[in-house]
C-alpha positions, -999 to +999 in steps of 0.1 A: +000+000+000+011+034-005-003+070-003-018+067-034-043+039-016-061+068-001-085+047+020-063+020+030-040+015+062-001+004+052+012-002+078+002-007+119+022-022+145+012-026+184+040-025+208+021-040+239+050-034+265+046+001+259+010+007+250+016+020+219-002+013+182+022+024+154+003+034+120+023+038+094+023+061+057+043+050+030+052+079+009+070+070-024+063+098-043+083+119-052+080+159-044+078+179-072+065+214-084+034+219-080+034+204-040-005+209-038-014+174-053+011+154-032+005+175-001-040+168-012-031+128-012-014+133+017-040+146+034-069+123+024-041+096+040-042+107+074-079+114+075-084+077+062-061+069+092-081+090+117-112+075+105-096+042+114-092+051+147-116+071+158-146+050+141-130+020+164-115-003+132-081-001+142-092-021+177-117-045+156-090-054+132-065-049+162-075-057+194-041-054+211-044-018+199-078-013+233-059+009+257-024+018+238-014+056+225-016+057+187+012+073+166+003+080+129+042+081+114+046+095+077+074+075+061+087+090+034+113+076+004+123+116-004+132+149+022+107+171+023+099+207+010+098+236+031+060+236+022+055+202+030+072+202+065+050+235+073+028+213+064+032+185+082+035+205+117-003+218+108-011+183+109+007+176+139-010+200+156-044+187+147-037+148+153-023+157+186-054+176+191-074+146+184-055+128+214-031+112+190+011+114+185+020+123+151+056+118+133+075+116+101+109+105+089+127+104+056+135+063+051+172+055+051+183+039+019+219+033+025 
């Protein structure tokens, strides 16, 4: 799955020891002139992801997930844009808002 598979989850991990359910993006695109495309797929991603949670599939499909913090983690192949990581703290603010961690990293390829 990837962030073109706007309604799907990639990735989710539970970490039971430390109460924590890890749900993860996979951005392969790459970011290119004009950002507002990438950044709009983007977006539709993380609501899909909220929806998960909030709606209660994440513990249906999950059910180690009842009780444990979730973190929605962008992992992306390429660094991003000035107006993509202004981006992304918007969106932090808002997930965290929500009662949710959010993070991203740029995947090492070495």
């Amino acid at each position: 799955m990837t962030i073109l598979d706007s309604n799907v989850v990639d990735v989710v991990g539970v970490d039971p020891t430390r109460k924590v359910a890890y749900l993860a993006i996979s951005d392969h695109l790459q970011w290119s002139d004009p950002l507002d495309e990438h950044l709009w797929l983007l977006q539709e991603k993380i609501n899909a992801y909220l929806r998960f949670i909030e709606g209660g599939d994440l513990y249906k499909a999950y059910p180690s997930a009842h009780d444990c913090k979730c973190t929605i983690e962008l992992v992306a192949k390429y660094p991003l844009p000035k107006k993509a990581l202004e981006f992304v703290e918007q969106v932090a603010l808002v997930i965290r808002g929500a009662g949710f961690d959010f993070a991203y990293r740029v995947q090492d390829n070495s």
